[in-house]
C-alpha positions as CSV (number, residue, x, y, z in Angstrom):
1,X,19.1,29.5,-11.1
2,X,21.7,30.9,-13.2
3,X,21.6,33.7,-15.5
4,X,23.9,36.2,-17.0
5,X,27.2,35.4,-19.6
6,X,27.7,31.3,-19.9
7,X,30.7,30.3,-18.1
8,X,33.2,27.6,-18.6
9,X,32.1,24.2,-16.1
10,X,28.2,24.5,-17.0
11,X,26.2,22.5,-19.6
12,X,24.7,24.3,-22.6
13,X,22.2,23.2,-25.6
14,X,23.2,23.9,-28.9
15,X,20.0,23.6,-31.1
16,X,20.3,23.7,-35.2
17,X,17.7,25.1,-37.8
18,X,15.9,21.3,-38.1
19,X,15.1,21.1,-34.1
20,X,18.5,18.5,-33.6
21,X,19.8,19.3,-30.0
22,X,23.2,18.7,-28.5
23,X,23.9,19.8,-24.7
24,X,27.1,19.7,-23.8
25,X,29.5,21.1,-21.2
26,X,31.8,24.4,-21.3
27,X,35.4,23.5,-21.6
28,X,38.2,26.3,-22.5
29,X,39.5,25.1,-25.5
30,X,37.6,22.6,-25.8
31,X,35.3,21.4,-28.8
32,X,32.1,20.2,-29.8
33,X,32.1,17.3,-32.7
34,X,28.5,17.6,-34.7
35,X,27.6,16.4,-38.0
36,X,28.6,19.6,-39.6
37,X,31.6,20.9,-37.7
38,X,33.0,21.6,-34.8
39,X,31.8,24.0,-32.2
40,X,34.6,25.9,-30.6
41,X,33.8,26.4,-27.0
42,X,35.9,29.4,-26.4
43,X,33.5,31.1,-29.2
44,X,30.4,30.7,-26.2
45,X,32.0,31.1,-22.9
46,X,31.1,34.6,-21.7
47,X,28.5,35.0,-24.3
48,X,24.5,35.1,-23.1
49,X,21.7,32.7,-23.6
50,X,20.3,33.2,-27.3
51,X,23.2,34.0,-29.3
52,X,24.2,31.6,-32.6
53,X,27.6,30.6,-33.1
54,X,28.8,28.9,-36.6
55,X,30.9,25.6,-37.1
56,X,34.3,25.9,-38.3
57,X,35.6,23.7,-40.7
58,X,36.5,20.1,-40.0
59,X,37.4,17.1,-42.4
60,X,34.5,14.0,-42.6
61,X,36.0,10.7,-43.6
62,X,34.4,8.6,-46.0
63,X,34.2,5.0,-46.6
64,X,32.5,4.7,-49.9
65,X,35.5,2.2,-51.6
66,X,33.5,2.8,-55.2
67,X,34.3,6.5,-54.8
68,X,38.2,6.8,-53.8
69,X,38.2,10.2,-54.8
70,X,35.1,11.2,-52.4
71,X,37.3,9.8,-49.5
72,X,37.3,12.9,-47.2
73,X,34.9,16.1,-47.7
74,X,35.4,19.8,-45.2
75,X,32.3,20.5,-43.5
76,X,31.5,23.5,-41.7
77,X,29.6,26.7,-41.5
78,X,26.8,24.9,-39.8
79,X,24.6,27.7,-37.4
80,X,23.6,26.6,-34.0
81,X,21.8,28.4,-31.2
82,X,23.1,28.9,-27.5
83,X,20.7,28.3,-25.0
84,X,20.6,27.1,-21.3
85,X,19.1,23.2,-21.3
86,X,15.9,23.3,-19.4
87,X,15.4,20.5,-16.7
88,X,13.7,18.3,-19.2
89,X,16.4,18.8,-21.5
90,X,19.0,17.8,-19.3
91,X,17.5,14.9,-17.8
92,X,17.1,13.2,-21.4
93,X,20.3,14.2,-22.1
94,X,22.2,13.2,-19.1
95,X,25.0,10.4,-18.5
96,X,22.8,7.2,-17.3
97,X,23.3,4.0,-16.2
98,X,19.8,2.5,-15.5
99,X,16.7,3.7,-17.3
100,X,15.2,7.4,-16.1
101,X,11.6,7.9,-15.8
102,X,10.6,10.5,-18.9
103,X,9.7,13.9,-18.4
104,X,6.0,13.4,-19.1
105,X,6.0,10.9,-15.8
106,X,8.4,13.6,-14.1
107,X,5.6,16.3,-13.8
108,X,3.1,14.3,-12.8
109,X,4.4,12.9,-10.2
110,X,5.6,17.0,-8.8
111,X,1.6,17.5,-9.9
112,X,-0.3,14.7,-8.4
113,X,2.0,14.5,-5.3
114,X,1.9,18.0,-4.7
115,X,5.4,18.5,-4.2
116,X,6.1,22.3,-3.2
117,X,9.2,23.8,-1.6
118,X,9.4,23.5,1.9
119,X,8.3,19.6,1.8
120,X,10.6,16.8,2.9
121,X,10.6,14.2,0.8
122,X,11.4,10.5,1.1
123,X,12.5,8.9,-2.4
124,X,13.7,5.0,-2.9
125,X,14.8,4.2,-6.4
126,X,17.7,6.8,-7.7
127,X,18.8,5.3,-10.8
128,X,20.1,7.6,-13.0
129,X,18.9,10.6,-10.9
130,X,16.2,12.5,-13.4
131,X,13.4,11.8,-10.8
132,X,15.8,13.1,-7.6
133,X,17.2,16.2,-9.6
134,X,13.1,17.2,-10.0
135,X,12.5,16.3,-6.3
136,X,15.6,18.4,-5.4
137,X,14.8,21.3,-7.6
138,X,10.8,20.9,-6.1
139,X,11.4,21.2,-2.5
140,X,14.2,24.1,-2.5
141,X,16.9,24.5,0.0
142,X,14.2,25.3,2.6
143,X,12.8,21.9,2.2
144,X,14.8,18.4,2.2
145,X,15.3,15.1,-0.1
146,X,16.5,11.7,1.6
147,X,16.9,9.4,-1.4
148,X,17.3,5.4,-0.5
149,X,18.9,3.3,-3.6
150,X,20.2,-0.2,-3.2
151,X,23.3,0.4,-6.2
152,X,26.4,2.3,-4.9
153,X,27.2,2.2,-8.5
154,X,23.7,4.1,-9.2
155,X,24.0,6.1,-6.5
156,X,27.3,7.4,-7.4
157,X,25.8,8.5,-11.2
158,X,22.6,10.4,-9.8
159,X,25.0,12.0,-6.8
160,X,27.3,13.1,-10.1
161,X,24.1,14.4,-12.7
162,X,22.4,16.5,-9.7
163,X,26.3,18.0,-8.9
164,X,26.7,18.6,-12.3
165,X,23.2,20.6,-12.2
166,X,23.3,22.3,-9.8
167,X,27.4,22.7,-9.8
168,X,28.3,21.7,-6.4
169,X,26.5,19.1,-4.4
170,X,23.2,20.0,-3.1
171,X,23.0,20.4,0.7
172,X,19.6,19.7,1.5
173,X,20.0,16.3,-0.5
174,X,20.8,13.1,2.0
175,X,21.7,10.0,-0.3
176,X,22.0,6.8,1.1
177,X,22.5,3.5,0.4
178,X,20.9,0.4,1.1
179,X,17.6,-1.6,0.5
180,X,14.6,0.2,1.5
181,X,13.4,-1.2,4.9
182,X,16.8,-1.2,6.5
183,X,17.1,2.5,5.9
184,X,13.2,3.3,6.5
185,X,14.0,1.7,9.8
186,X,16.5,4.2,11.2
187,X,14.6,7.1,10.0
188,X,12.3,9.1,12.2
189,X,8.3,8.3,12.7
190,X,5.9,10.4,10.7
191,X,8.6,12.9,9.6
192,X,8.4,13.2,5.9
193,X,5.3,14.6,4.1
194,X,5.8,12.9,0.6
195,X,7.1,9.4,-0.8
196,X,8.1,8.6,-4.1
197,X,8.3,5.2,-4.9
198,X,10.4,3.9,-7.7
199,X,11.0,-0.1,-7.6
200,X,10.1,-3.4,-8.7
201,X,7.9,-4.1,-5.4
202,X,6.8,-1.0,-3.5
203,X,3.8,-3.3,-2.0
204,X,6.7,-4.9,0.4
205,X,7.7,-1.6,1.1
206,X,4.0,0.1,2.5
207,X,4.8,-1.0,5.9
208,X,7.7,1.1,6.5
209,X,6.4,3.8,4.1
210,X,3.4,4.4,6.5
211,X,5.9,4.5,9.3
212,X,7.7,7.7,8.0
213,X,5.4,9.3,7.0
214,X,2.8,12.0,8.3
215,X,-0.7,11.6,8.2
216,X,-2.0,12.8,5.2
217,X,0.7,12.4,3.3
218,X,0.9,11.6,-0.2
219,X,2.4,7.9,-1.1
220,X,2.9,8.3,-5.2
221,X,4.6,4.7,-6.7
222,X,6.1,4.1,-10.1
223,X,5.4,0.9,-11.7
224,X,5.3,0.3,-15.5
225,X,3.4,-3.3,-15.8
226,X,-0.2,-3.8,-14.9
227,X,0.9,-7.2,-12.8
228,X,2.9,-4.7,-10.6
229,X,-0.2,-2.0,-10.7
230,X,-2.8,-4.2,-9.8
231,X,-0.7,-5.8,-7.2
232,X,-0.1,-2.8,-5.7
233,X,-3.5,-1.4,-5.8
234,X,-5.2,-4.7,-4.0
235,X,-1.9,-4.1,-1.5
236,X,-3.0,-0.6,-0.4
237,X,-6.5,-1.5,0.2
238,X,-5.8,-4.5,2.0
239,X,-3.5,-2.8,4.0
240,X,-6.5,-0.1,5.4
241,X,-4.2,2.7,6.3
242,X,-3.9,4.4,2.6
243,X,-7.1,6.0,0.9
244,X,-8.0,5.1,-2.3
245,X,-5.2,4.4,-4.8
246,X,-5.5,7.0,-7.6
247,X,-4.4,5.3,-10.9
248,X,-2.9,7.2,-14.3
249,X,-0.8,6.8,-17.2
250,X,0.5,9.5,-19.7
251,X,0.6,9.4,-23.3
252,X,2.9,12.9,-25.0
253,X,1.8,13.3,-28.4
254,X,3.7,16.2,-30.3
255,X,2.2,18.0,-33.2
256,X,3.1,20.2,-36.5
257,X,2.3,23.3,-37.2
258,X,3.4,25.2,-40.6
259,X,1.3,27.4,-42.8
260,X,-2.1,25.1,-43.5
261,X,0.1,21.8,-42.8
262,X,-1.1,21.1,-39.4
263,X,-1.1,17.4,-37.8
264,X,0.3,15.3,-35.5
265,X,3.7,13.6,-35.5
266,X,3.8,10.2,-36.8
267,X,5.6,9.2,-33.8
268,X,4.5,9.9,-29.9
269,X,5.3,8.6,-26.7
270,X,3.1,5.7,-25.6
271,X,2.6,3.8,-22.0
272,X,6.0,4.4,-20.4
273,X,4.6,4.2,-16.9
274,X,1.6,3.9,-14.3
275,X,1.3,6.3,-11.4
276,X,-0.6,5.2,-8.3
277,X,-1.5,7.8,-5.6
278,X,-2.9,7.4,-2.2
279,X,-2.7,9.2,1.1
280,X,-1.7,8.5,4.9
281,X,-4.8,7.4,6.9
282,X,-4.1,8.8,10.7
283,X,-3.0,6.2,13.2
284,X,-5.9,4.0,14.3
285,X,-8.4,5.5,11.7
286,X,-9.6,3.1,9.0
287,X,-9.9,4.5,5.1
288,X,-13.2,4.5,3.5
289,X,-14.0,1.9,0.7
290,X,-16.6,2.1,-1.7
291,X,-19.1,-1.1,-1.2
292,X,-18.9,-3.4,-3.6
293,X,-22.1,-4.8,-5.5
294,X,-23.1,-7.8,-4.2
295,X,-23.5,-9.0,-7.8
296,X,-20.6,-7.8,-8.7
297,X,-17.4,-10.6,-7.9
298,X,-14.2,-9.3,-8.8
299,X,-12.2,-11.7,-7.0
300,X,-13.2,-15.0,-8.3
301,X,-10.9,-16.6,-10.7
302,X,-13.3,-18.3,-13.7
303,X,-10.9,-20.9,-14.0
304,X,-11.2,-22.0,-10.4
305,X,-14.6,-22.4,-10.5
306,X,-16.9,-25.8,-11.9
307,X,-18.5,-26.4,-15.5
308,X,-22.0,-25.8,-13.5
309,X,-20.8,-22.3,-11.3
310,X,-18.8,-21.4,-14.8
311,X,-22.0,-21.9,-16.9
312,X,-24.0,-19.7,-13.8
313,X,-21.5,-16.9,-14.0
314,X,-21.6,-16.4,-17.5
315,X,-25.5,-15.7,-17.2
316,X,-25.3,-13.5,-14.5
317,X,-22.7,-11.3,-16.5
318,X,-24.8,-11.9,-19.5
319,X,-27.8,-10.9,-17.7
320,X,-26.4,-7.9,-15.8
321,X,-24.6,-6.5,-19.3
322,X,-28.1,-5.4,-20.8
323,X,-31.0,-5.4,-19.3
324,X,-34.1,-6.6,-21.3
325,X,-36.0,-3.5,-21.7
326,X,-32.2,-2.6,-23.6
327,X,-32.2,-5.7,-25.8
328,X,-36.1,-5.0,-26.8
329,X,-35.1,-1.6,-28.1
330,X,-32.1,-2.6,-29.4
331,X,-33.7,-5.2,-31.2
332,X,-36.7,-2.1,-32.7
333,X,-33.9,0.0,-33.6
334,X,-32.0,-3.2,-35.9
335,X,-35.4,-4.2,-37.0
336,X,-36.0,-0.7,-38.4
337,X,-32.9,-0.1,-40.2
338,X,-32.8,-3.8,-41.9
339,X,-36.3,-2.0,-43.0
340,X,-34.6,0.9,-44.5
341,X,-32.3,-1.5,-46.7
342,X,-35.4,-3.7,-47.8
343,X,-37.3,-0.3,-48.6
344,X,-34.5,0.6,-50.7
C-alpha cells in the first residue's frame, strides 16, 4: 500500500473533466503526450494524490491538404487530476500480451472462491497477469501464490505487471513454467486450499487439481463458451470427488446520473466469461447428487434416436410441459377475453 507524496518509478492516473483516463508511469523529466498537451512529470513527482496539474503547450500537426494554413495548431492548458490507479485501473490499463480476464470476472472469482489472506493458492493460466496480481494482492505476504503457465513469453509479462505493482517482485509469489500436470505432479498432496483455473481444458486438468488440493477446497474455472462450460460441468460430476458445480456469468452495466437525466449507458459489458465453482470432496467420500426425474432424459441426443422413439419423446415433453388441468384454464381464460373483444 503506498501513500504519501508520488514518487518517480510508480504508475499514476491522470483523469480529465470528461471521465478520459491515462495511467502512466513517473519518469524525471519525463512527459506525458495527451490530446491536449503534454503533462510534465516533474510538475507531479513529490506532489500527493488529488492535486490537478495543467498541460503545457505543445504543437498538433494537421493533415487537412484543403487547409494549408491550418497545418499545425498549439494546444495546451488542458486540467488533469493526479490520482493513484486502483487495481482495476491498472489491470485494464496494463501492458498485455494475451487477453486479461475483466475486472467484473476478477471479483468474483476473490468472492465466490473465498480467497482471504493467509490462503495458498494454486493458479494455472497467467497471461497477462490481471487475475495473479488480484490473487497476489488477496492472499498477502502471509499467504502464498504458485502460478503454472505454459508461455515463457507470458510468464515473463505477468512476472513484469505484478513487479511493476507492487515495485519489486513479490516474495510470496512462485511462478513457474510448464503445462499444468507436469508441474501439479511435483507439487505437494493436499497442500493448497484454493485453485483457479484459467485454460482452454480445465476438465483434463481435475485429476491433478484434486491431488493438490485440501479437502474442502474451492476449485473455481474460467471458461468463456458454453461447449467448454457444459463440458466441464458433466466432467466434475462424473468425476464424484467435486460437489456440485456452481455456474455464473456477469453482466456490468454503468449508468448516468445528472440533474433529472438519469439512465443507463448505451453501452455495457455483456458475457465475457462463465465461472464454475465446486468444492473438494474428502478422500474416499462420494459427493451428493440430486436424483434425476425418471421422466426427465437429459442425456439422449433426439437426433440419435428413431422416427417412432422421436415422435414418443416429443409427447412426453409435450405432455409433461402443461398439464391438462393447465391447458383447460388456459383455454377459459382465452375464451373469455376473445369475449371481451366480441362484446366490444
Amino acid at each position: 500500500m503506498r501513500r504519501g507524496a508520488l514518487q518517480a518509478g510508480e504508475k499514476v492516473q491522470f483523469c480529465d473533466r470528461k471521465g478520459k483516463k491515462i495511467t502512466e508511469q513517473l519518469v524525471p523529466g519525463g512527459v506525458t503526450q495527451t490530446e491536449h498537451g503534454l503533462i510534465v512529470h516533474d510538475d507531479v513527482i513529490g506532489r500527493t494524490e488529488g492535486v490537478v496539474v495543467t498541460t503545457v503547450t505543445a504543437k498538433r500537426e494537421r493533415t487537412d491538404a484543403a487547409k494549408p494554413w491550418k497545418a499545425a495548431r498549439a494546444i495546451g492548458g488542458w486540467q488533469y487530476a493526479v490520482m493513484r490507479p486502483r487495481l482495476a485501473d491498472y489491470v485494464l490499463s496494463m501492458p498485455r500480451g494475451a487477453q486479461i480476464m475483466y475486472p467484473k470476472d476478477i471479483a468474483q472469482v476473490i468472492q465466490l472462491g473465498d480467497i482471504r489472506k493467509g490462503h495458498r493458492v494454486l493458479e494455472s493460466g497467467a497471461g497477462s497477469g490481471a487475475m495473479s496480481v488480484n490473487l497476489l494482492d488477496a492472499v498477502g505476504e502471509t499467504g502464498s501464490l504458485t502460478t503454472i503457465e505454459l508461455r515463457a513469453d507470458f510468464a515473463r509479462v505477468a512476472e513484469a505487471n505484478a513487479t511493476l505493482y507492487y515495485g519489486e517482485r513479490p516474495q510470496w509469489w512462485d511462478l513457474q513454467v510448464g503445462d499444468f500436470d507436469s508441474v501439479a505432479a511435483t507439487l505437494q498432496e493436499r497442500s493448497y486450499d484454493r485453485i483457479m483455473l484459467d485454460m482452454l481444458d480445465p476438465w483434463n486438468r481435475l485429476e491433478q487439481a484434486y491431488r493438490v488440493i485440501a479437502p474442502g477446497g474451492v476449485l473455481v474455472c474460467y471458461v468463456t463458451t458454453t461447449t467448454q462450460m457444459s463440458r466441464l460441468a458433466e466432467a466434475l460430476r462424473e468425476s464424484g470427488v467435486w460437489t456440485e458445480p456452481d455456474i455464473q456469468e456477469t453482466l456490468e452495466r454503468s449508468w448516468k446520473a445528472q440533474g433529472l437525466a438519469v439512465r443507463p449507458d448505451h453501452q455495457m459489458i455483456g458475457h465475457t466469461g462463465f465461472l464454475i465453482v465446486a468444492r473438494a470432496m474428502a478422500e474416499g467420500f462420494q459427493a451428493l447428487k440430486k436424483r434425476d426425474r425418471a421422466t426427465k432424459d437429459t442425456v439422449t441426443d433426439i437426433d440419435d434416436l428413431t422416427p417412432q422413439e422421436r415422435e414418443a419423446q416429443l409427447e412426453d415433453l409435450q405432455l409433461r410441459d402443461i398439464s391438462d388441468r393447465k391447458l383447460r384454464k388456459v383455454l377459459r381464460d382465452l375464451d373469455r377475453q376473445l369475449g371481451e373483444i366480441d362484446g366490444r
